[in-house]
ZAKE-719910 format. One record per residue (C-alpha): residue in three letters; x, y, z; residue number from 1. Coordinates in Angstrom, 1 decimal. Layout:
<recs>
REC   resn        u        v        w   resi
REC    ala        X        Y        Z    NUM
...
</recs>
This chain:
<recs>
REC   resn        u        v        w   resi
REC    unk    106.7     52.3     79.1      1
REC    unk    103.7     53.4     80.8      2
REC    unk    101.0     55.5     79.8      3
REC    unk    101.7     59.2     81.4      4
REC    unk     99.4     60.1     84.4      5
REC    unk     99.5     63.6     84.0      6
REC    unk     96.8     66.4     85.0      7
REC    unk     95.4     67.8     81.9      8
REC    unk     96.5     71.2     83.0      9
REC    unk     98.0     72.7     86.1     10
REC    unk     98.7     76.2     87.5     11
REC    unk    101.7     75.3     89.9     12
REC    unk    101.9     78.1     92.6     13
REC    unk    105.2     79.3     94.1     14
REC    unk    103.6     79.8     97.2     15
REC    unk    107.3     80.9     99.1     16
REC    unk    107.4     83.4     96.5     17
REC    unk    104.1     84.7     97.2     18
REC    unk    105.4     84.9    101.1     19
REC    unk    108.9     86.5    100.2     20
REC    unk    107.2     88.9     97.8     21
REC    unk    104.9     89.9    100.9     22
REC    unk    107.6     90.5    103.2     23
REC    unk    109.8     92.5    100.4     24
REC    unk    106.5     94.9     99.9     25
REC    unk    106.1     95.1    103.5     26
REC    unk    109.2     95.9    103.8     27
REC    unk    109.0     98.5    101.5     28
REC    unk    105.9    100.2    102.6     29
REC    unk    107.4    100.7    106.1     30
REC    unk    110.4    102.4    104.8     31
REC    unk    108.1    104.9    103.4     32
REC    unk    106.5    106.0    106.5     33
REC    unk    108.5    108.1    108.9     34
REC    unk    105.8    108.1    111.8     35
REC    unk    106.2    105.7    115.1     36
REC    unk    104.0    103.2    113.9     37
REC    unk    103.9    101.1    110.8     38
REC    unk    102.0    100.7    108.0     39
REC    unk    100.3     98.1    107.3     40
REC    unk    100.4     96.1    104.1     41
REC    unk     97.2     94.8    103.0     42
REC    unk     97.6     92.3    100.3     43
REC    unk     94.5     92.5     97.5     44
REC    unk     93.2     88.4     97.1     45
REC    unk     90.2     89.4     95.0     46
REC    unk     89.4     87.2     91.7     47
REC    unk     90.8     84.1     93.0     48
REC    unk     94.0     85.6     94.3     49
REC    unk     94.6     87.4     90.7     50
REC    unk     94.1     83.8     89.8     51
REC    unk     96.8     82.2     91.9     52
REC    unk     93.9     80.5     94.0     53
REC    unk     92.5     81.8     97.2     54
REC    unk     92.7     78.7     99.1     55
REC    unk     97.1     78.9     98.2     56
REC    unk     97.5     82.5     98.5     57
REC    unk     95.8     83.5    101.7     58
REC    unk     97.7     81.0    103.9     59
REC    unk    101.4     81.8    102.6     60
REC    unk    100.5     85.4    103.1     61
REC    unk     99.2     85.0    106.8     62
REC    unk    102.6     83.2    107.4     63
REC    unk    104.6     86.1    106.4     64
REC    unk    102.4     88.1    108.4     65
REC    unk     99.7     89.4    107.0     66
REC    unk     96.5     90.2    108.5     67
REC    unk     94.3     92.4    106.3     68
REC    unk     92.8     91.0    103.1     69
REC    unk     90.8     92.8    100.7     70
REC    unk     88.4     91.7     98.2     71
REC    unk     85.5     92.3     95.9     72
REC    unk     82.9     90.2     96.7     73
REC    unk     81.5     88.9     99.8     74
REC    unk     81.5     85.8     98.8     75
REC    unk     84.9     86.3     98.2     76
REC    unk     85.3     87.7    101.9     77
REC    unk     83.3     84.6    103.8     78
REC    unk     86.6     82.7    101.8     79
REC    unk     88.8     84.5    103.3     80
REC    unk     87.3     84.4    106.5     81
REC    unk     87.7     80.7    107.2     82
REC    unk     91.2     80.8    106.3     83
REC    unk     92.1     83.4    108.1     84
REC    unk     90.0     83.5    110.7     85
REC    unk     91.7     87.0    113.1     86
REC    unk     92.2     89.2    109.9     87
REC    unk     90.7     92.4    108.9     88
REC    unk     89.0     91.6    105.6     89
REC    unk     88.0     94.3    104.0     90
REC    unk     85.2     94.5    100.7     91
REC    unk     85.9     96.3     98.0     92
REC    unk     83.0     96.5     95.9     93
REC    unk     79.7     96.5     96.3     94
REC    unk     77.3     93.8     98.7     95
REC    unk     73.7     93.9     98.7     96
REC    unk     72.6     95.9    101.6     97
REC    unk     70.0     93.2    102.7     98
REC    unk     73.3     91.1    103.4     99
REC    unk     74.2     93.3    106.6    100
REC    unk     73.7     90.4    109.1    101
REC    unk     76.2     88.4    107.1    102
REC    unk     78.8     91.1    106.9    103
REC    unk     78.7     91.2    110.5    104
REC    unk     78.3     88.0    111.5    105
REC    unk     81.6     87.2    109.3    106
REC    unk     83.3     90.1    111.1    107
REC    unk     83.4     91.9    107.4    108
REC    unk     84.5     95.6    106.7    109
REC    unk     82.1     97.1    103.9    110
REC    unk     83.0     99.9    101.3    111
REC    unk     80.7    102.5    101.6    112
REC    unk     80.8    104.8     98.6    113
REC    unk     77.5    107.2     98.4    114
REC    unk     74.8    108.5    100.6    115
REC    unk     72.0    106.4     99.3    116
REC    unk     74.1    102.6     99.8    117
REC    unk     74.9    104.0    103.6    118
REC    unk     71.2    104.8    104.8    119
REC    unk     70.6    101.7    102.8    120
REC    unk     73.1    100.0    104.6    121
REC    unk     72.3    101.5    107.7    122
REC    unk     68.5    100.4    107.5    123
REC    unk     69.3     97.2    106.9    124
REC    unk     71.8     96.8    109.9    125
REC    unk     69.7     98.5    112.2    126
REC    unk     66.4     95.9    111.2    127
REC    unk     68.8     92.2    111.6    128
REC    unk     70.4     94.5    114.9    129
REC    unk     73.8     94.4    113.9    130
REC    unk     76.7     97.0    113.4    131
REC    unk     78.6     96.9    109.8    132
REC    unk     82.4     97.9    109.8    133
REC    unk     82.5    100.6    107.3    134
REC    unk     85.3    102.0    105.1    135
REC    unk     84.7    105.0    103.3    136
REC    unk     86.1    105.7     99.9    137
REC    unk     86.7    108.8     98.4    138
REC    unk     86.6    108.9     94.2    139
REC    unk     90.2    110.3     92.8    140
REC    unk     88.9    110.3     89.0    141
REC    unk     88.4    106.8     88.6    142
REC    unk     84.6    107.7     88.2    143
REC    unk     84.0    104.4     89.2    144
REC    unk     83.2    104.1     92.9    145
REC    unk     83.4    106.8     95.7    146
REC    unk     82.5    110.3     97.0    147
REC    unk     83.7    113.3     95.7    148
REC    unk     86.6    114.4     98.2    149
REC    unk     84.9    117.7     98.1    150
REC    unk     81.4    116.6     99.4    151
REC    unk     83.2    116.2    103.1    152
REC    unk     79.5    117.3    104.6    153
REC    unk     77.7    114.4    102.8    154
REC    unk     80.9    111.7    103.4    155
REC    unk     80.4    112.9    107.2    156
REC    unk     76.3    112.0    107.3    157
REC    unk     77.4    109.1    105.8    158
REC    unk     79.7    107.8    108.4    159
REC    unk     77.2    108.7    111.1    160
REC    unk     74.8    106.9    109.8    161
REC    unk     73.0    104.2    112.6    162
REC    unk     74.7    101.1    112.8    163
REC    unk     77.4    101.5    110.8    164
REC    unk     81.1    101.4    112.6    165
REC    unk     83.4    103.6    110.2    166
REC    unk     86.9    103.1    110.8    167
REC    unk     89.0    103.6    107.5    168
REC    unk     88.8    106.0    104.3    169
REC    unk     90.4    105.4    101.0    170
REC    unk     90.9    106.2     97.6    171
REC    unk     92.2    104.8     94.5    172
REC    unk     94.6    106.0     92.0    173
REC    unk     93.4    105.9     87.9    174
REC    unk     97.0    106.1     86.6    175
REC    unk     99.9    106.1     89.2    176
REC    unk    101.9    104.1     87.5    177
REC    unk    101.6    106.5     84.6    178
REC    unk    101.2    110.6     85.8    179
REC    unk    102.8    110.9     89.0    180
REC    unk    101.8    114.6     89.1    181
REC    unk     98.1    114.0     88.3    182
REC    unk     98.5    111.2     91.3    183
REC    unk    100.1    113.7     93.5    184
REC    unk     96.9    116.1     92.8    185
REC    unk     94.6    113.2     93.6    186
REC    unk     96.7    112.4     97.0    187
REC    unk     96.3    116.0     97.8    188
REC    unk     92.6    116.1     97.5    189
REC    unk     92.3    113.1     99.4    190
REC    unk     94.4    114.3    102.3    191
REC    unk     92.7    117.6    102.5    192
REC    unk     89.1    115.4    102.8    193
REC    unk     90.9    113.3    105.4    194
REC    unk     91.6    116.5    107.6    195
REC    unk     88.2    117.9    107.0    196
REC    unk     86.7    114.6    108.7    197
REC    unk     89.3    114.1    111.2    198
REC    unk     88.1    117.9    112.5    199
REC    unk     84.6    116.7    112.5    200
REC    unk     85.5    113.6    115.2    201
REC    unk     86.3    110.9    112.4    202
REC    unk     89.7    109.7    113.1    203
REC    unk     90.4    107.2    110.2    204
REC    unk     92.4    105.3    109.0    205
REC    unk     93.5    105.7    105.4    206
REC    unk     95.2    104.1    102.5    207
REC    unk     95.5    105.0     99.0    208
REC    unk     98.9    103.0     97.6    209
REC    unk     98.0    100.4     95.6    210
REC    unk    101.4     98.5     93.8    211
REC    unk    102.2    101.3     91.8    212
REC    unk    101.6    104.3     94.3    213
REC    unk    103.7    101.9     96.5    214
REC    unk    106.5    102.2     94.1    215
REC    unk    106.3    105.3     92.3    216
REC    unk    104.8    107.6     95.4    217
REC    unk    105.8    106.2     98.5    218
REC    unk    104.2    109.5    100.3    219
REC    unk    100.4    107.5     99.4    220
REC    unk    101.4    104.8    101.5    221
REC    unk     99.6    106.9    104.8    222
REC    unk     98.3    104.4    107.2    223
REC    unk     98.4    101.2    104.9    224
REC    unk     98.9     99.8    101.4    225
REC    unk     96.8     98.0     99.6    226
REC    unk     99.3     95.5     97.3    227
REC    unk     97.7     93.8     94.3    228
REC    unk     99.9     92.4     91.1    229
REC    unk    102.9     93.2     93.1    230
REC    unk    102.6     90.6     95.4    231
REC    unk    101.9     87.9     92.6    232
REC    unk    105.5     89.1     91.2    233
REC    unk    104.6     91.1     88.2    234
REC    unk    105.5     95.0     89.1    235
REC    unk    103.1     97.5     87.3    236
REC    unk    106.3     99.5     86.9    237
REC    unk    109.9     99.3     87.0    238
REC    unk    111.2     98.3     90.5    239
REC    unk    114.5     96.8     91.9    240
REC    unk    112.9     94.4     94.9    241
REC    unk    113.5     91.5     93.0    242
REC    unk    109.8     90.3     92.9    243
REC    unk    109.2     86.5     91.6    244
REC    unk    106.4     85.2     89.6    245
REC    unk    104.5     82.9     91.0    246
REC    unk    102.3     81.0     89.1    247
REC    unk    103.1     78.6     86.0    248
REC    unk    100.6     77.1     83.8    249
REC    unk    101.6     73.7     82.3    250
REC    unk     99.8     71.3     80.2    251
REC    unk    101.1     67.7     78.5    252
REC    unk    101.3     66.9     74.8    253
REC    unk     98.6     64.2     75.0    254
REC    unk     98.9     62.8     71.7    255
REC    unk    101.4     63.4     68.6    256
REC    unk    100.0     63.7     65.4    257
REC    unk    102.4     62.1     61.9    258
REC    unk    100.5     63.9     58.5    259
REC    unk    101.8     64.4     55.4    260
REC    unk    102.3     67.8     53.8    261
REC    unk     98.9     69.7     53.1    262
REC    unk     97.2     68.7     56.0    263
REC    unk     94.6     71.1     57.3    264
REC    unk     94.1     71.5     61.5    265
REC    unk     91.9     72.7     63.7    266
REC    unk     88.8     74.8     62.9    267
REC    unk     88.2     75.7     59.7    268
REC    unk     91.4     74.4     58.8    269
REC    unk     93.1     77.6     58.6    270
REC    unk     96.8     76.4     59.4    271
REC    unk     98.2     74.0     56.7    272
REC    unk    101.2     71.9     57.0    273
REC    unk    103.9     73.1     54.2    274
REC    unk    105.8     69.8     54.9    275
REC    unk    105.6     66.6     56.7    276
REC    unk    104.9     67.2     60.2    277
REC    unk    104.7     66.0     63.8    278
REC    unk    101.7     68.0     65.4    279
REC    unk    101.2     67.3     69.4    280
REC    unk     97.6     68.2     70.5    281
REC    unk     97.6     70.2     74.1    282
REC    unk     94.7     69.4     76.6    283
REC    unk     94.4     73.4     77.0    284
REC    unk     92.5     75.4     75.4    285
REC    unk     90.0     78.9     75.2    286
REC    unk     88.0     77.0     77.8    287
REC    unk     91.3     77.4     80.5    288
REC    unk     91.7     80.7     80.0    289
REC    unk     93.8     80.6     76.2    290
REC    unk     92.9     83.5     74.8    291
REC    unk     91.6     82.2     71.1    292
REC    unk     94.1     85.2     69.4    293
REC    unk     97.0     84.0     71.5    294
REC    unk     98.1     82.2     68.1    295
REC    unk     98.2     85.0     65.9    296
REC    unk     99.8     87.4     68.3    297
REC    unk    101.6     84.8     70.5    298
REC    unk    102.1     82.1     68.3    299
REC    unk    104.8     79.9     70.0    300
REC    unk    104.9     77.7     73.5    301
REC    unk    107.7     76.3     75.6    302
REC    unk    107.7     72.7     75.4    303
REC    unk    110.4     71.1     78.2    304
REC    unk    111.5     67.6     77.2    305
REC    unk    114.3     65.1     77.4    306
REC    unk    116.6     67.3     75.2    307
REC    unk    115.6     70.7     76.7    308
REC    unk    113.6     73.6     76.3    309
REC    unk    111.8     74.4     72.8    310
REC    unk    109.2     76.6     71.2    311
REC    unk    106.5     75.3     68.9    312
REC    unk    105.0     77.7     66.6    313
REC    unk    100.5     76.8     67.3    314
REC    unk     99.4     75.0     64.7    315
REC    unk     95.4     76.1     63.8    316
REC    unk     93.3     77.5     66.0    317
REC    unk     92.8     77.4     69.8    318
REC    unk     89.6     75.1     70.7    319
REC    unk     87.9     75.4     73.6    320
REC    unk     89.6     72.7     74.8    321
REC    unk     93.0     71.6     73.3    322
REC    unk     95.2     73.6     71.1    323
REC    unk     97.5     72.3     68.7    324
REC    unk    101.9     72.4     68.4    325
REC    unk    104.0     72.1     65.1    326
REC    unk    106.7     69.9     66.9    327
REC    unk    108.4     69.2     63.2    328
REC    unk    112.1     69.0     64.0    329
REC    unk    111.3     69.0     68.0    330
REC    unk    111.9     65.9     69.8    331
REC    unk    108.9     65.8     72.2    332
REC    unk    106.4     63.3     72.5    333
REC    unk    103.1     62.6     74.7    334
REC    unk    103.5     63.4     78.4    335
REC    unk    106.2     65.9     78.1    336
REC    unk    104.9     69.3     79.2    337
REC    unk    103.8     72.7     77.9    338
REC    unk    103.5     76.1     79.5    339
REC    unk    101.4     78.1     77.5    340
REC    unk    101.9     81.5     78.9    341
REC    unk    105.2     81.7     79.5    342
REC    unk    106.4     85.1     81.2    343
REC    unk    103.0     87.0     81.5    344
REC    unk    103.9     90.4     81.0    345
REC    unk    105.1     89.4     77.4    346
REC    unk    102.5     87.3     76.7    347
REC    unk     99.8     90.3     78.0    348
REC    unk    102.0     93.0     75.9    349
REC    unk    101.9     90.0     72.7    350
REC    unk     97.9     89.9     73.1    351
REC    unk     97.2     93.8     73.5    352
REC    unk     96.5     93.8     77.4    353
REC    unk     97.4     93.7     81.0    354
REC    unk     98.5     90.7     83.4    355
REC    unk     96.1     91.4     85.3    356
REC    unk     93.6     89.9     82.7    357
REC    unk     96.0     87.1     81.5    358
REC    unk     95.9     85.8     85.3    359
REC    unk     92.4     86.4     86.2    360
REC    unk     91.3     84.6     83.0    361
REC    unk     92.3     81.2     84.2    362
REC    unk     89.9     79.4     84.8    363
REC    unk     88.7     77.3     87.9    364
REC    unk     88.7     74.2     86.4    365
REC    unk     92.2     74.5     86.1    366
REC    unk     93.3     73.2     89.2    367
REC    unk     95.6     75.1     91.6    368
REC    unk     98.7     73.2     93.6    369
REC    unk    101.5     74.5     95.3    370
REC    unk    104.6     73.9     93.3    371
REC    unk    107.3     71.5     94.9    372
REC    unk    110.9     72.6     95.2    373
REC    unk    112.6     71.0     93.2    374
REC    unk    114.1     67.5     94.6    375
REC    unk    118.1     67.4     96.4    376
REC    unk    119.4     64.0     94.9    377
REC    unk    121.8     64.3     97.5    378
REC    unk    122.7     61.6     99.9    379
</recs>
């Protein structure tokens, strides 16, 4: 038998779920708006498409019909931009306001969120001769980014400003999924800011539905919804579209390990064998985005060989690079496969925090690929 060939770790991408979750949200969004013309569903590709990989995500959402992005980053955006070159691509965050030219010469929509950034901006756009595509967003108690909704005279300057092109307004939600009546306050002061604008000649348009307002408060969907974990297939709350995760992380047992009872492993040699014992080391590790507590609040990985599926308590601790299985009693050997996270949500609620930050913690050089179907052996 030959050696095994394997990657040394893989996060296979479902990228037909990523389409059908799109078209299910889109779906969903336009069922919530009673006016002539549809929303529009705006699917969030920031941080490496929650870590799914940009360069898989974007395409498979174009091709269910997507065309508005948003992001973080403009280096972020300029990705976007060359794979999907007609879309609206909006920034979420903040860009240096000496990058004006780029912003338009990639045809990029900027957040503006304060006085000071839009003369700023303005300046800037008005020196390299360019116009910026502006959105403006309006703070809901995030204190993070944003204008007060009640400072409509200053948000109203602010669109004005010389060279800038406003043409949306949004706000974000600090716990939809959580207080629908504190989000229903929020929606209201944001509409009310909305109307004050609109009766001083800004006609926007406006979105304030991320996945959980999309769920829980279909009324915030307005103009557009801006869909984040949702379209990866991990609902923030409860919902009955039948959403499928897409991403799996794998890595191969690359070597198995025979040692006699009492055998110390890993770092500082914490974990010691109570028996004789088959350990299989794990080319993964902290370095790929394992978080170093996963064994003490985790504690066990799928392994899928011959025989089936099993799960090996970690043996030790994680190392930057590799972590270590007890595979006593488990009939695997080098080349079969591991997925380390398993279902996310569980393995986020296991290690104290959100999926968000169990898919955005993989790192890039863990390589992305579209996962196959799985082969008809038909003839």
């Amino acid at each position: 038998m030959s050696y095994f060939q394997d990657p040394r770790a893989l996060a296979k991408i479902d990228v037909a779920a990523l389409a059908a979750n799109f078209i299910s949200l889109h779906t969903y969004a336009a069922r919530a708006v009673t006016g002539a013309k549809p929303p529009r569903t705006i699917a969030v590709v920031k941080a490496n498409a929650y870590g799914h990989g940009t360069a898989q995500a974007v395409p498979a959402f174009s091709r269910a019909g997507c065309d508005f992005f948003a992001v973080a980053t403009l280096e972020e955006a300029i990705e976007v931009r060359l794979l999907a070159p007609d879309a609206d691509i909006l920034i979420l965050g903040y860009t240096p306001p000496r990058r004006a030219a780029d912003l338009a010469r990639y045809d990029l929509t900027q957040t503006v969120f304060s006085s000071e950034y839009a003369l700023e901006l303005s300046k800037n756009a008005t020196v390299f001769g360019v116009f910026v595509k502006t959105h403006l967003k309006i703070d809901s108690g995030m204190c993070r980014l944003g204008f007060s909704p009640q400072c409509v005279d200053q948000i109203a300057a602010a669109a004005a400003q010389q060279n800038l092109a406003p043409w949306g307004i949004y706000t974000h939600f600090p716990s939809a999924d959580t207080d629908l009546p504190a989000t229903r306050a929020a929606l209201s002061r944001f509409l009310h800011c909305r109307q004050a604008l609109s009766a001083r000649g800004f006609s926007l348009f406006a979105h304030a539905a991320a996945s959980a307002a999309l769920l829980c408060l279909p009324e915030a969907v307005l103009d557009g919804a801006r869909v984040g974990l949702a379209l990866y297939g991990i609902a923030p709350v409860p919902c009955t579209l039948g959403l499928t995760p897409a991403l799996t992380l794998t890595a191969p047992i690359v070597q198995i390990h025979e040692v006699p009872t009492g055998t110390p492993v890993g770092y500082g040699g914490t974990f010691v064998t109570a028996r004789p014992s088959r350990l299989g080391t794990v080319s993964i590790g902290y370095g790929d985005g394992i978080a170093r507590r996963f064994r003490e609040a985790v504690g066990r990985v799928c392994v899928r060989c011959k025989s089936g599926v099993f799960f090996a308590p970690v043996a030790g601790n994680i190392c930057m690079d590799q972590m270590m299985l007890d595979l006593t009693g488990i009939p695997a050997e080098a080349g079969d496969q591991t997925e380390p996270l398993g279902d996310i949500p569980t393995t986020a609620a296991a290690l104290d925090t959100i999926p968000y930050e169990i898919l955005t913690s993989i790192k890039q050089r863990v390589p992305r690929i579209k996962k196959c179907p799985p082969q008809d052996s038909g003839r």
